[in-house]
Structure formats: C-alpha cells, structure tokens
N, CA and C atoms as a LAMMPS dump frame, in Angstrom:
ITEM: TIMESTEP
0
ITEM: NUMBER OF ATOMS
351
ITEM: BOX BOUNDS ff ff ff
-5.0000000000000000e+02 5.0000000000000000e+02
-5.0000000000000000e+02 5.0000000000000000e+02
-5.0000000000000000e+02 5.0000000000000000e+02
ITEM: ATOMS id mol type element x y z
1 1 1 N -394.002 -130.47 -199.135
2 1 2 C -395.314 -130.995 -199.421
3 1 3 C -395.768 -131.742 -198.178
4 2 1 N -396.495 -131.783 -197.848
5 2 2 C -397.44 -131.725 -196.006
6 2 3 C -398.939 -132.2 -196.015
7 3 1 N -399.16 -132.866 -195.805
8 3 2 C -400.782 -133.764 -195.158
9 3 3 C -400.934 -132.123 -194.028
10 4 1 N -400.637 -131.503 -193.643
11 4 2 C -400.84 -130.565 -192.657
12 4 3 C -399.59 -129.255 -192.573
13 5 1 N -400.145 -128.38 -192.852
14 5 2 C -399.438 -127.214 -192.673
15 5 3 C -399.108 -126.567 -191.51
16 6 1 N -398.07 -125.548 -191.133
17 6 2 C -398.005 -125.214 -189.535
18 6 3 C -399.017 -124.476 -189.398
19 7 1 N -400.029 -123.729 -189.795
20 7 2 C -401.326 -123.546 -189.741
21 7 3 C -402.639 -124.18 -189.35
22 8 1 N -402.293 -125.584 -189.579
23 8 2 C -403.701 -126.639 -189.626
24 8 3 C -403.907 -126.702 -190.826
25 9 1 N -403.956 -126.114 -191.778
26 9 2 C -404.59 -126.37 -192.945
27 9 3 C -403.745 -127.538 -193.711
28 10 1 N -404.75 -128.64 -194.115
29 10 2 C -404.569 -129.891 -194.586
30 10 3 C -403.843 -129.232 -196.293
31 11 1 N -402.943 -130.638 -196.585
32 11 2 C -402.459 -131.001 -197.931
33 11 3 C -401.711 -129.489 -198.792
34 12 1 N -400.663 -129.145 -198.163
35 12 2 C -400.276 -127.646 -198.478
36 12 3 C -398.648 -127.603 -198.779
37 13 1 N -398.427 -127.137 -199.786
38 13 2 C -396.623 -127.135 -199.875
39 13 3 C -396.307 -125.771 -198.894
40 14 1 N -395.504 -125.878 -197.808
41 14 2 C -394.741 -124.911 -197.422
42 14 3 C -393.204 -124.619 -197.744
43 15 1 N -393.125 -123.171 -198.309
44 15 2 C -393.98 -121.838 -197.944
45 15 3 C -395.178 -121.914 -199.402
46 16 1 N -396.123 -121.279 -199.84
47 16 2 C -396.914 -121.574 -200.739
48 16 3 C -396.415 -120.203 -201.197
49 17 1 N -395.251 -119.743 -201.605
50 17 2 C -395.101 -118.898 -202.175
51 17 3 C -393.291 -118.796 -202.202
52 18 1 N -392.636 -118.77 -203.29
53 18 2 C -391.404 -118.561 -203.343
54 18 3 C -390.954 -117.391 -204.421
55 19 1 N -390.141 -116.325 -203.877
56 19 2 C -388.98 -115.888 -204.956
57 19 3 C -387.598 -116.272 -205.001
58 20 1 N -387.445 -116.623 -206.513
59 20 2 C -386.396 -116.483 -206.806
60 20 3 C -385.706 -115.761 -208.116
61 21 1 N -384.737 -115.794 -208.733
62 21 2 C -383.862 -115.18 -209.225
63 21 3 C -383.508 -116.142 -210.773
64 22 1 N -383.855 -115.916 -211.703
65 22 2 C -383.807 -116.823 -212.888
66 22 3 C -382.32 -117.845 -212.395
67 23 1 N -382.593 -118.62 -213.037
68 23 2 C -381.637 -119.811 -213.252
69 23 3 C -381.677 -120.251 -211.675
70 24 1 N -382.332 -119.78 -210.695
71 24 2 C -382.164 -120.521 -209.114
72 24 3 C -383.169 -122.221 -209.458
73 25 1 N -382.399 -122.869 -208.482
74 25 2 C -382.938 -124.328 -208.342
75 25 3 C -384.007 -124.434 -206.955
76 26 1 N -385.639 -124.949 -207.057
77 26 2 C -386.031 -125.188 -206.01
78 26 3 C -385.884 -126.585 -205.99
79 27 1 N -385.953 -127.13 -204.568
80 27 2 C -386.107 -128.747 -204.21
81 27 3 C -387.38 -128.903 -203.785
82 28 1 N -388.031 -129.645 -204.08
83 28 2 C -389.239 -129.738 -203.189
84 28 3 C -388.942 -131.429 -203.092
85 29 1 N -389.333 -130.986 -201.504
86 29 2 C -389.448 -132.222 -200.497
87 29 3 C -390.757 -133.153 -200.213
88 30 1 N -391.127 -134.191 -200.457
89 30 2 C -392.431 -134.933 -200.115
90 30 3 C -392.162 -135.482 -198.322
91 31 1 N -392.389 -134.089 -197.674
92 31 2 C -391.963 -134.786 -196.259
93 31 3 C -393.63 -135.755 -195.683
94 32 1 N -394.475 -135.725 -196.347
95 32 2 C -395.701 -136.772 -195.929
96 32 3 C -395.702 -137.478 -197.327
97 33 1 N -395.879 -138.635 -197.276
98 33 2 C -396.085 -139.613 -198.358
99 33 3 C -397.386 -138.858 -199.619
100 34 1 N -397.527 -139.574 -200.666
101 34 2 C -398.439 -139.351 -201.52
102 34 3 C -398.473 -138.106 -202.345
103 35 1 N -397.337 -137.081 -201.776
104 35 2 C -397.671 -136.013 -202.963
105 35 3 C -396.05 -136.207 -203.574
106 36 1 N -396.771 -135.268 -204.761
107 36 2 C -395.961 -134.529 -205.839
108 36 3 C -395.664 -133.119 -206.237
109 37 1 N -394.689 -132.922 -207.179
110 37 2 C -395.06 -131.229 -207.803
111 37 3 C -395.057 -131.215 -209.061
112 38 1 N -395.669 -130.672 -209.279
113 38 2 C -395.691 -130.35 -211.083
114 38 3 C -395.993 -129.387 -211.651
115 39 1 N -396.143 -128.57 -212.796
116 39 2 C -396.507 -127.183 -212.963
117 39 3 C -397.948 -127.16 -213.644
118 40 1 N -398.342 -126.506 -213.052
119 40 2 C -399.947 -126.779 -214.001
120 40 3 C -399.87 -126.051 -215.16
121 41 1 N -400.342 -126.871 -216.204
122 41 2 C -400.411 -126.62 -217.669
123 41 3 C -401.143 -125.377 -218.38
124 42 1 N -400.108 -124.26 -218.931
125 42 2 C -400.981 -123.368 -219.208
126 42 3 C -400.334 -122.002 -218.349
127 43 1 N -399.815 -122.451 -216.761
128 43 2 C -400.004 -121.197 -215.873
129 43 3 C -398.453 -121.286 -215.277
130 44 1 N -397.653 -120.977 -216.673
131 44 2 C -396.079 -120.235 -215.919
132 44 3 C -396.209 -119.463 -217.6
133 45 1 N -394.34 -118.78 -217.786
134 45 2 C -393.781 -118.171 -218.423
135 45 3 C -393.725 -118.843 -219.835
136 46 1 N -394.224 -118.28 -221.228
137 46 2 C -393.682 -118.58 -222.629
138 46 3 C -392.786 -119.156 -222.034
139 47 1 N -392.26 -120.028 -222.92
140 47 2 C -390.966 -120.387 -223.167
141 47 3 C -390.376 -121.624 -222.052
142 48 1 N -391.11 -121.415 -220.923
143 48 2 C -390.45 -122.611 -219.749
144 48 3 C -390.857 -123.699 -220.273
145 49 1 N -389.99 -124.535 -219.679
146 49 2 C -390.636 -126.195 -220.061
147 49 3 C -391.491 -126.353 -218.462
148 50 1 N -392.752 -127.388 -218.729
149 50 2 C -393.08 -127.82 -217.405
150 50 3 C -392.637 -128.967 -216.935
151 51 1 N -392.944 -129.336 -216.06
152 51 2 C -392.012 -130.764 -215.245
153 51 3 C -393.124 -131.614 -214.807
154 52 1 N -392.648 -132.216 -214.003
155 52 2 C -393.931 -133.511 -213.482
156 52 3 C -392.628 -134.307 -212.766
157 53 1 N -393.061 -134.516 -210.94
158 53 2 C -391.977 -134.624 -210.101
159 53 3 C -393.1 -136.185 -210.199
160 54 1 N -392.332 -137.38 -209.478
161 54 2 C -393.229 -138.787 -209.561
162 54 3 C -393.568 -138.445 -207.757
163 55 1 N -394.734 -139.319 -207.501
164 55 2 C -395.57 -139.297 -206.431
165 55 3 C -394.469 -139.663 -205.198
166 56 1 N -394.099 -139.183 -204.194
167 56 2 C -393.227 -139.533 -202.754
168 56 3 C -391.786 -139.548 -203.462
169 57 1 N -391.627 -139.184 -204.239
170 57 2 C -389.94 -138.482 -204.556
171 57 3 C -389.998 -137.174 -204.867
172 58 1 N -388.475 -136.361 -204.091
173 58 2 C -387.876 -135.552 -204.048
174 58 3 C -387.789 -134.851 -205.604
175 59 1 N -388.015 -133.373 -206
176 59 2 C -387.682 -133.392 -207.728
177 59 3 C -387.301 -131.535 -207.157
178 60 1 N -385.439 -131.676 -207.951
179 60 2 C -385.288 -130.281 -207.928
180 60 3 C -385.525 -129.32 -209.174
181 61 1 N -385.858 -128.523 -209.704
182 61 2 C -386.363 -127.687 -210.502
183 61 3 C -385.376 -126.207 -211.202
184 62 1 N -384.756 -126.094 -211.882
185 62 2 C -383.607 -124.804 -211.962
186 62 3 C -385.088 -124.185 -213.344
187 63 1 N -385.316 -122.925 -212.334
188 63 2 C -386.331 -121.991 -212.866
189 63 3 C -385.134 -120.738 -213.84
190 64 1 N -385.174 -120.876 -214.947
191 64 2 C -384.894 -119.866 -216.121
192 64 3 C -385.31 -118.612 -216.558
193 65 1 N -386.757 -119.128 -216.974
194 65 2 C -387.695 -117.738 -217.257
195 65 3 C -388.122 -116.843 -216.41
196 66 1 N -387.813 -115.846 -216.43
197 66 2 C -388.599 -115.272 -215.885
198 66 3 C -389.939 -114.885 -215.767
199 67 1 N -391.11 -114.972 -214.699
200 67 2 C -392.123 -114.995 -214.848
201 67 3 C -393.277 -115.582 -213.641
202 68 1 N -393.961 -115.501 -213.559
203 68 2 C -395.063 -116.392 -212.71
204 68 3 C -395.225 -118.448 -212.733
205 69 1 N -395.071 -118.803 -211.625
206 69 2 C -395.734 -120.696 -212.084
207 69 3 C -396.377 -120.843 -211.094
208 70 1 N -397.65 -121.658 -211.516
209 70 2 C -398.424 -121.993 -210.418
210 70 3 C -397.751 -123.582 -210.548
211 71 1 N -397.428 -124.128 -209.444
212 71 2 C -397.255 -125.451 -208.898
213 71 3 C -398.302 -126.085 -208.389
214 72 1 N -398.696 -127.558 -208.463
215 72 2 C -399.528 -128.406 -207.783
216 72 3 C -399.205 -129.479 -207.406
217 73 1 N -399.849 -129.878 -206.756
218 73 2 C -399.502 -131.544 -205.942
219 73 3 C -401.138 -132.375 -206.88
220 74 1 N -400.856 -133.095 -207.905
221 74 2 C -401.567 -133.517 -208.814
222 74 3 C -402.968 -134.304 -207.968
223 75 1 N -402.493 -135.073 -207.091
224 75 2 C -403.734 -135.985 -206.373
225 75 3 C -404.228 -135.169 -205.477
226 76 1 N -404.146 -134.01 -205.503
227 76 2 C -404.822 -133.1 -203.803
228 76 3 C -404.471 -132.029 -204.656
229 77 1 N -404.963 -131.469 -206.001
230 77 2 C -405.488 -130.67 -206.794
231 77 3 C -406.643 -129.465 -206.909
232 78 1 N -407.925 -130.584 -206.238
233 78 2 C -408.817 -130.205 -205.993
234 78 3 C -409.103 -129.994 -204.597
235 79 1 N -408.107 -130.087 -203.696
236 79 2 C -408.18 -129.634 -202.282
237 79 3 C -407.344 -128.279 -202.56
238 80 1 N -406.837 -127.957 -203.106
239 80 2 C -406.357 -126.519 -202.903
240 80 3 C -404.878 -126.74 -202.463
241 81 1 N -404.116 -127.734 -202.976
242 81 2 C -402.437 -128.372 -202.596
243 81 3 C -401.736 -127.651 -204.114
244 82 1 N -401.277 -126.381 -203.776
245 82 2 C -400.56 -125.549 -204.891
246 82 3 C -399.829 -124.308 -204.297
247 83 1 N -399.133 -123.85 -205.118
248 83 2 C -398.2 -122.872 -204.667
249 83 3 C -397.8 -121.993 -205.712
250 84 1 N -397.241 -120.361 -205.852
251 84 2 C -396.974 -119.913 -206.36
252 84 3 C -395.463 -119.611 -206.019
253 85 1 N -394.631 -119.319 -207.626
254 85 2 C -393.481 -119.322 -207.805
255 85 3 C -393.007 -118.169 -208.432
256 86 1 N -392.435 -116.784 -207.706
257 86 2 C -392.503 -116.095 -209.038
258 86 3 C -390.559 -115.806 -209.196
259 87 1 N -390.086 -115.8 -210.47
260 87 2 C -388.948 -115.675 -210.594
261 87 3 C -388.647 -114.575 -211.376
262 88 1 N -387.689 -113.863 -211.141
263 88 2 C -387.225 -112.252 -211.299
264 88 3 C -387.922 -111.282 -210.448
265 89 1 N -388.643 -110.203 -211.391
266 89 2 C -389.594 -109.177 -210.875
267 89 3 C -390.6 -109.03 -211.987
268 90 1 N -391.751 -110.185 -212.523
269 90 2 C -392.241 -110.255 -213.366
270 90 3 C -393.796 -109.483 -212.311
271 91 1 N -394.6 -109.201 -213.277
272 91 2 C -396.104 -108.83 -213.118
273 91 3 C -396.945 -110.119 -213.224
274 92 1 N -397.773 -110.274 -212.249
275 92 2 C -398.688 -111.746 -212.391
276 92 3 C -399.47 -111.33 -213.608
277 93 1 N -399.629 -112.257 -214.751
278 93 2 C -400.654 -112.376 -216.119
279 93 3 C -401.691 -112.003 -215.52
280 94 1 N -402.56 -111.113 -216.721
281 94 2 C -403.561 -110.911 -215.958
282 94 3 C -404.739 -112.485 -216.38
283 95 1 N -404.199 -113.463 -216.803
284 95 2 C -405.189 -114.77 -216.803
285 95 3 C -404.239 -115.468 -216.146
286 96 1 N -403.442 -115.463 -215.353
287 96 2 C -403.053 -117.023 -214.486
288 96 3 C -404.247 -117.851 -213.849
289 97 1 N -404.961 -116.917 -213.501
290 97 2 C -406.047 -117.745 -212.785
291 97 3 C -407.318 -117.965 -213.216
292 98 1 N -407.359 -117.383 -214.57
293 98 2 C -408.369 -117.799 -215.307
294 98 3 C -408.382 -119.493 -215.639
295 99 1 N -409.493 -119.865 -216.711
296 99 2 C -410.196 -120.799 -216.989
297 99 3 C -410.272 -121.7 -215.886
298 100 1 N -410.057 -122.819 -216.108
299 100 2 C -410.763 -124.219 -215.433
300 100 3 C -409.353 -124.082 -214.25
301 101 1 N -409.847 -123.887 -212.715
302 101 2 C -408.898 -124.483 -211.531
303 101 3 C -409.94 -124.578 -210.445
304 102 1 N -410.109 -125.401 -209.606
305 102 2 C -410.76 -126.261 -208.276
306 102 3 C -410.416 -124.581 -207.602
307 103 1 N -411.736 -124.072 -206.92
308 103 2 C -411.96 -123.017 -206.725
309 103 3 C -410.975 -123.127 -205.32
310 104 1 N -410.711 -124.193 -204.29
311 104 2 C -409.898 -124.132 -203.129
312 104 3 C -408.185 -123.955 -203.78
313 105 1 N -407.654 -124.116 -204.807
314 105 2 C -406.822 -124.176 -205.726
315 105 3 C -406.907 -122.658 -206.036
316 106 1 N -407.613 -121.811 -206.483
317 106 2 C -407.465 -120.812 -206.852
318 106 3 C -407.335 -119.829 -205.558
319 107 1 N -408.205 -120.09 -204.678
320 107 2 C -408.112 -119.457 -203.04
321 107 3 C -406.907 -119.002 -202.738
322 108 1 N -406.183 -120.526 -202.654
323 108 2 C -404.427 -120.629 -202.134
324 108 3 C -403.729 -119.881 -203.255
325 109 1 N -403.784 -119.954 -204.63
326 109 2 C -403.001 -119.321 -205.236
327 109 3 C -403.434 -117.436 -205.208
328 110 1 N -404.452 -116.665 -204.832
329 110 2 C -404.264 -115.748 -204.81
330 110 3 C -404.409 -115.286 -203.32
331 111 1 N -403.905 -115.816 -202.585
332 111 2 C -403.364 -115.915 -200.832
333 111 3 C -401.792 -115.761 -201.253
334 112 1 N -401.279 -116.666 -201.878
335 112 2 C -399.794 -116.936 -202.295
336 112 3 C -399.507 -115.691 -202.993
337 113 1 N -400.659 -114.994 -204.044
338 113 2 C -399.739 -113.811 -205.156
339 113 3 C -399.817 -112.828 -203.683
340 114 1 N -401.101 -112.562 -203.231
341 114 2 C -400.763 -111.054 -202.645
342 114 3 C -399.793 -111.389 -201.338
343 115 1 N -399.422 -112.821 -200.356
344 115 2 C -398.491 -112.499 -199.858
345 115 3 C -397.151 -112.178 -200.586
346 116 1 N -396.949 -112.067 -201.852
347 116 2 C -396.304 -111.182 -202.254
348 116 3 C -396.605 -109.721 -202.868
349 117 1 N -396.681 -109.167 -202.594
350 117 2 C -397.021 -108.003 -202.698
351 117 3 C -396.629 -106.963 -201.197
C-alpha cells in the first residue's frame, strides 16, 4: 500500500492484481502511513468471510474460496486505491463491478482483471 506507485500514479497497492491458489496467505504491507486493506462488501466469493485490516498495520489474509475479491484501502476509496485478487481459476462475476464504486476505483479494478487475462 503506497502514497505513489512505481508508475507515478498516487495511493495504489502494488501489484494491483494477485493470483493465488485457495488456502494461500497474502500480507499486505502499509509501506506509506494511512492506508489499509479490506474487502469491499458485496465483491468476492459466496461463502468468504470479509476482513477489515486497521489503518498503518500490517494484516495477513489466508484466501479459501475460490473466486474473485476486490480489495480497498478504505480512506483513498474514492481515489481509485484497490486491487484485484483472484484465487484458483474462477471466471470474474459478471456484476463485480456493478452497482455503487468511485468510477477511479472501478478504472483500476478493470486494469487489474484484464492484466489478467
């Protein structure tokens, strides 16, 4: 989690896109003060629980379901500070990115699905 990406682009978790393998653990790091991670409500797999990491601490995560999560950094929400997570070899929903998300938020997350692809 980054005030600045190796890109330039402000308030960004790198990489903004991870696979992994059910039951794998991510760490996410607050290497600039003020952010967090958390899963936005609504946009992972039935069945996962979501989390909520506290603001400038470290929170590791052991992903189960298989499926799609969109991640966010809660205070830089509406700047477009999110990431996609996909675990196994699931198909993105076709509503992850539906209803209510901060249109710079939705940008990054379908930058994040098709660099996978």
């Amino acid at each position: 989690m980054l005030n600045k990406g190796s890109d330039g682009s402000p308030m960004v978790f790198e990489p903004a896109y991870v696979k992994l393998a059910p039951g794998d653990t991510l760490k996410f790091v607050a290497a600039d003060r003020g952010h967090n991670a958390e899963s936005i409500k609504g946009r992972s797999p039935e069945g996962s629980e979501d989390f909520k990491g506290k603001i400038n601490e470290e929170i590791e995560v052991t992903f189960d379901v298989e499926g799609w999560y969109a991640i966010q950094c809660k205070p830089h929400f509406a700047m477009g500070m999110v990431m996609a997570v996909e675990v196994g070899d699931a198909d993105v929903p076709e509503d992850f990115l539906e209803g209510r998300i901060p249109r710079r938020a939705k940008d990054r997350l379908e930058a994040a699905i098709a660099s996978a692809e």
